[in-house]
N, C-alpha and C positions, 0 to 999 in steps of 0.2 A: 705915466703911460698916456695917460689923455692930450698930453704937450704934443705926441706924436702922430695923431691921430689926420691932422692938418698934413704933415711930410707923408705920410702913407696913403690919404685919398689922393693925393697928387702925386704919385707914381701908378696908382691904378691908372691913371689917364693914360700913362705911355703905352704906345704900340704894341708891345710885347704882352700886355695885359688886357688886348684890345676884345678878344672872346672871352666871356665867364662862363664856363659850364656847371650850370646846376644840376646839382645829383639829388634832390629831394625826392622824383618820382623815379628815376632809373636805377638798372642793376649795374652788377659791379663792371658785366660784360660788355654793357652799352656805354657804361663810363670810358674803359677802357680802349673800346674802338675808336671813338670822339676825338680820347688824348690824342691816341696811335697816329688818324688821317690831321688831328691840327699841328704834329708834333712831323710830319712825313713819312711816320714808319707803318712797314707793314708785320701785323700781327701772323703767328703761324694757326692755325687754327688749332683747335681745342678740341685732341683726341682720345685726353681721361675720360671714361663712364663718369656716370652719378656717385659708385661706390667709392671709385680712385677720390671724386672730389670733395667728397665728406671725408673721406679721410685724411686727408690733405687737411681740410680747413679746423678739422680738431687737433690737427698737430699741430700747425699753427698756433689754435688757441692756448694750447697744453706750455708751450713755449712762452708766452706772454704773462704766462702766470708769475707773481711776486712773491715769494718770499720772506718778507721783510720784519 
């Protein structure tokens, strides 16, 4: 893997990888907008409550669960 390492810093250089957005301090919301305007798109705005959105993001989690 480390042989690769040389071909992948050297694609970061090109254009297409020319903004990094770090998500270290930001939410998932402000991620999202970032991509949306570096990406051209516009976002609908976000008309769930608080209760829809918890719910939502433990179905999610409930989904992700393994099995195995």
């Amino acid at each position: 893997m480390v042989e690769r390492l040389d071909h992948c810093l050297e694609r970061l250089r090109e254009p297409e990888f020319a903004e990094h957005l770090w998500t270290d301090d930001s939410t998932v919301p402000k991620a999202a907008d970032r991509i949306a305007v570096l990406s051209g798109l516009r976002l609908r705005p976000n008309n769930e409550g608080a209760l829809r959105t918890r719910l939502r993001q433990a179905r999610v989690g409930v989904k992700h669960i393994r099995f195995d």
